[in-house]
C-alpha positions as CSV (number, residue, x, y, z in Angstrom):
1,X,16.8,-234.8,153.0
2,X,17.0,-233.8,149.2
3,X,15.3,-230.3,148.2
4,X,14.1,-229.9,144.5
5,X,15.1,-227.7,142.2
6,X,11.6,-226.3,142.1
7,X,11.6,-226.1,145.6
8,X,14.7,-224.5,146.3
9,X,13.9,-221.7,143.5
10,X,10.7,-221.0,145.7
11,X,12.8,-220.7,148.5
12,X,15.0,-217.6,146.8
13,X,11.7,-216.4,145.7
14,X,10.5,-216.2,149.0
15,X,13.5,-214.7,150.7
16,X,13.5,-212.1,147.9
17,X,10.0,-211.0,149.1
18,X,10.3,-211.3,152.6
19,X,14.0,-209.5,153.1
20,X,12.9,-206.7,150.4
21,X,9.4,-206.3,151.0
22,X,10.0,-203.4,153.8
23,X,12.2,-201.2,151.2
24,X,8.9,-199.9,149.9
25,X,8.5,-198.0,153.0
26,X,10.5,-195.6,155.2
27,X,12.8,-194.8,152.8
28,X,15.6,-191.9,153.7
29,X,15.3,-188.9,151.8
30,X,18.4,-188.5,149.0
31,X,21.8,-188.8,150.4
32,X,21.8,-186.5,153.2
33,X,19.7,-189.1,155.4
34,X,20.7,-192.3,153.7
35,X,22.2,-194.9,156.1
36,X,24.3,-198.1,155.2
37,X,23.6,-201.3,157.6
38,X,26.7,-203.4,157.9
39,X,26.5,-207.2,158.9
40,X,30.1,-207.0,159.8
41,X,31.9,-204.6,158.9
42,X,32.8,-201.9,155.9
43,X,35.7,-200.2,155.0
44,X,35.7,-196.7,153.7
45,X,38.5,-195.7,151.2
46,X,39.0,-192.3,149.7
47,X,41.4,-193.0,146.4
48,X,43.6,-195.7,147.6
49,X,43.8,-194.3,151.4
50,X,41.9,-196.3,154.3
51,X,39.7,-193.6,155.9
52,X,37.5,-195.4,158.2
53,X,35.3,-198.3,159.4
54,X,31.9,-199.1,160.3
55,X,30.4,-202.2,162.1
56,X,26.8,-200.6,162.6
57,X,24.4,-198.6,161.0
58,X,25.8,-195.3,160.0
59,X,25.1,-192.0,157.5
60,X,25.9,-193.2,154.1
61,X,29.1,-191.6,153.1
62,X,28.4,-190.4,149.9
63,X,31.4,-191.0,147.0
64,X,33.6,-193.3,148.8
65,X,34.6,-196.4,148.1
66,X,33.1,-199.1,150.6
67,X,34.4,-202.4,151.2
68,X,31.8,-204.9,152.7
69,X,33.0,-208.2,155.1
70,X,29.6,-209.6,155.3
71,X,26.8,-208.1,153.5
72,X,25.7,-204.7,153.9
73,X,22.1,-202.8,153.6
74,X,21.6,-199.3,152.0
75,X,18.3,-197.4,152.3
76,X,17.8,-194.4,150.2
77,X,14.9,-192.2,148.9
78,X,12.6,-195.5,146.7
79,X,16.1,-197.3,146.7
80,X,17.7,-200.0,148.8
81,X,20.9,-201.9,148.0
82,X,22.4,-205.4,149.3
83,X,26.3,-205.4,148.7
84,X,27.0,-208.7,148.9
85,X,30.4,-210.0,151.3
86,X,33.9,-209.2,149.3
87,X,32.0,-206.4,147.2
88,X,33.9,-203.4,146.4
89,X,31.4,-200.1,145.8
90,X,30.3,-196.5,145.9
91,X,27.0,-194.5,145.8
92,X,27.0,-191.2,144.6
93,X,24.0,-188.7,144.9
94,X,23.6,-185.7,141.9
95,X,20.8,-183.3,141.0
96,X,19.4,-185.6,138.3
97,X,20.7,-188.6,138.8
98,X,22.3,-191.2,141.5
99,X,25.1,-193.2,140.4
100,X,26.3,-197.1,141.7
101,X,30.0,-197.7,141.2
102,X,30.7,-201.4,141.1
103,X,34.2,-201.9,141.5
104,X,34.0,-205.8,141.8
105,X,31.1,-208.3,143.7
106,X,27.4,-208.0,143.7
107,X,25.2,-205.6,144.8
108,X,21.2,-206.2,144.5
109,X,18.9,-203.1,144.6
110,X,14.8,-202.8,144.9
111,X,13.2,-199.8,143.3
112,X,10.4,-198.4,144.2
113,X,10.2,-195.5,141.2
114,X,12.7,-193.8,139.3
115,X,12.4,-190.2,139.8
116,X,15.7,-189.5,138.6
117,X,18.4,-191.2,136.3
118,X,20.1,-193.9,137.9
119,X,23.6,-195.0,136.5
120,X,25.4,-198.5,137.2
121,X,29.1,-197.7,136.6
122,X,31.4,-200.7,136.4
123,X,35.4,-201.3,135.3
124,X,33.4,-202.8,132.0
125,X,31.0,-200.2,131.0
126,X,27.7,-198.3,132.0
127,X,24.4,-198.9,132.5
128,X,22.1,-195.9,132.7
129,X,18.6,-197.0,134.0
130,X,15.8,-194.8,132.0
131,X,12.6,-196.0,133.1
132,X,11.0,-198.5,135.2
133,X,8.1,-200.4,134.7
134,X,6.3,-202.2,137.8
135,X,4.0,-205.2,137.3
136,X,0.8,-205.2,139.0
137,X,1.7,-205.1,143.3
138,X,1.7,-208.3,144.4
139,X,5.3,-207.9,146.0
140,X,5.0,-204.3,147.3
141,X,5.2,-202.4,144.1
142,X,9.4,-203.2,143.8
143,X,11.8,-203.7,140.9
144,X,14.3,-206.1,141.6
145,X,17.3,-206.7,140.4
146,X,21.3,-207.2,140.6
147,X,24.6,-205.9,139.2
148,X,27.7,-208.5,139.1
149,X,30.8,-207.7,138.6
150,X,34.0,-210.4,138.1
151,X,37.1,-210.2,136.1
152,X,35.6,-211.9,133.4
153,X,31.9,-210.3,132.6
154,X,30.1,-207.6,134.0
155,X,26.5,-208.3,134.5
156,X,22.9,-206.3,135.1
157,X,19.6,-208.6,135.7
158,X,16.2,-208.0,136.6
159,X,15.0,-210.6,138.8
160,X,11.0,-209.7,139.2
161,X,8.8,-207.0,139.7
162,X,9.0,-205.4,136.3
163,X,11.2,-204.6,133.4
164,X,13.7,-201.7,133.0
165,X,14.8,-199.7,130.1
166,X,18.8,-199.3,130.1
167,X,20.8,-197.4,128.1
168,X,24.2,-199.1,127.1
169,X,26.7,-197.8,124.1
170,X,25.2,-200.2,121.8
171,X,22.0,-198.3,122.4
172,X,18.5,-198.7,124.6
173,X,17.4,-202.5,125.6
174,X,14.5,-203.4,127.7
175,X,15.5,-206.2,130.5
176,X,12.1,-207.8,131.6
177,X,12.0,-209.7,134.9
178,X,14.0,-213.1,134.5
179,X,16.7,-211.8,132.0
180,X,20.5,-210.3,132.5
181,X,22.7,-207.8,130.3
182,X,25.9,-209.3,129.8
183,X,28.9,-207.5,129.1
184,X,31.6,-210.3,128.0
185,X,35.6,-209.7,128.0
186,X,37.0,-208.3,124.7
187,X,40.2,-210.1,124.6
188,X,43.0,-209.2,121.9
189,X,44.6,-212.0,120.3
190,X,47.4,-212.2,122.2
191,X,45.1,-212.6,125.6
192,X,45.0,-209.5,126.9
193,X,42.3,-207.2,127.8
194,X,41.7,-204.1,125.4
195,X,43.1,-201.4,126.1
196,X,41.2,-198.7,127.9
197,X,38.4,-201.3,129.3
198,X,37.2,-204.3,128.6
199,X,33.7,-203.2,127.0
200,X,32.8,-206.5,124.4
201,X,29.4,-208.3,123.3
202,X,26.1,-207.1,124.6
203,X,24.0,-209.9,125.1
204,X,20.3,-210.0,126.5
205,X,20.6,-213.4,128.5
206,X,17.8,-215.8,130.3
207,X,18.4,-216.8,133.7
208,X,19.0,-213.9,136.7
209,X,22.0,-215.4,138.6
210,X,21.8,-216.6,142.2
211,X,19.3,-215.9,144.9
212,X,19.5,-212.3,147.4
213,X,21.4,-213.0,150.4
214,X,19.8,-213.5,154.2
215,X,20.8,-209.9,155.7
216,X,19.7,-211.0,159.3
217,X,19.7,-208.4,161.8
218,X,20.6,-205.7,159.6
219,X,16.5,-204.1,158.9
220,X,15.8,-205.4,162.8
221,X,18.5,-203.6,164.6
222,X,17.5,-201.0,166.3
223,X,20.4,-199.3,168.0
224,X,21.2,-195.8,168.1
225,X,24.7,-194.4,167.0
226,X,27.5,-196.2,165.2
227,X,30.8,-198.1,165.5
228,X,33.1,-195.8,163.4
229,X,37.0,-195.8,163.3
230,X,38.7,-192.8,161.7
C-alpha cells in the first residue's frame, strides 16, 4: 500500500509529539542526577581509551565521549537528547552553561527553557544557543530540534515548537521552526580541508532533515540498576 508524502510527514510529526511529549516533565536536576537510556548499548571513552559500557539506564557520565549502537535517551534538568545509532557525543555540565559535543551522527534535543547558555560544539564550528522562544503549548511547551554532523556539513535545525537565537562566528541568527543552519566544507583548491577546521558558508536553510527516531522501550523501562562494564 503506497503512503503519501503528506501522510508520511504527519507520521514524523506525530512520532515527534508522542516520543517527546513526556520530556516536559520529570526532568533530572543538572548533571548530578541526569541518566542516559541506551537501546543497545554505549561505549564510554576517556581520550582515545575504552572505559566502559552500558546497556541500561545509567547516571550520565558527565564529559566523556559516548558511543551509541542503537539510539540512546538523555534526560536532564528542561533537556532531553536522542543520539541517534553510530553517533559519536559528549555532554558537559558548567555553572552557566551546558555544552553538547557532536563528534559525528545526530543527536535531537527538546527544550523545555533555557536557564543557562547551552553550546553545540562540533569538529566544524559552535553553536551557542541564547534564547528560546516557545510557540503557544500545543505540544507540551517544547523546542525541538537536531544537530547533524557528517564529514561534509555540520548542521543545527529547529524542527517545531519555536525559534532559537544562536550565536555563530558570523554573528547572531534566529532559526524559526522548519529551518537548519548549515555549516558547508571550506575546501582549498587543491581538495583539502582548511587547515585548523573546516568552518565555511553560513547558510539559514528550509527544510529540517529527517524525522526523530522510535526509542521504544527506552522512557518505559522501568528497571532498577545498570549493565556497566569497567
Amino acid at each position: 500500500m503506497k503512503i503519501s508524502i503528506k501522510g508520511k510527514l504527519i507520521f514524523k510529526t506525530t512520532l515527534i509529539i508522542a516520543i517527546l511529549a513526556f520530556a516536559a516533565t520529570g526532568f533530572s536536576s543538572g548533571l548530578d542526577n541526569a541518566r542516559i537510556m541506551p537501546t543497545g548499548k554505549v561505549t564510554m571513552f576517556q581520550g582515545d581509551q575504552k572505559v566502559g559500557e552500558f546497556s541500561k539506564e545509567a547516571p550520565l557520565p558527565g564529559g566523556s565521549l559516548l558511543a551509541c549502537e542503537g539510539n540512546c535517551g538523555i534526560k536532564m534538568d528542561n533537556l532531553y537528547l536522542v543520539a541517534t545509532d553510530g553517533s559519536l557525543f559528549s555532554v558537559t555540565a558548567k555553572p552557566d552553561m551546558r555544552e553538547l559535543y557532536v563528534k559525528e551522527g545526530k543527536v535531537f534535543f527538546a527544550l523545555s527553557s533555557l536557564p543557562q547558555s547551552l553550546v553545540f560544539r562540533t569538529p566544524d564550528g559552535v553553536f551557542t544557543a541564547q534564547q528560546v522562544m516557545l510557540e503557544a503549548s500545543t505540544n507540551g511547551g517544547l523546542l525541538k530540534g537536531y544537530v547533524s554532523v557528517t564529514p561534509e556539513t555540520t548542521e543545527l535545525g529547529i524542527i517545531e515548537g519555536g525559534s532559537m537565537l544562536i550565536s555563530t562566528v558570523e554573528g547572531e541568527k534566529m532559526v524559526p521552526a522548519g529551518k537548519r543552519i548549515l555549516l558547508a566544507q571550506a575546501v582549498l583548491g587543491g581538495g583539502a580541508a582548511s587547515e585548523g577546521g573546516r568552518l565555511g558558508t553560513l547558510l539559514l536553510l528550509g527544510g529540517t532533515a529527517g524525522g526523530i527516531p522510535v526509542l521504544g522501550n527506552i522512557v518505559e523501562d522501568d528497571d532498577e540498576g545498570s549493565d556497566f562494564t569497567p
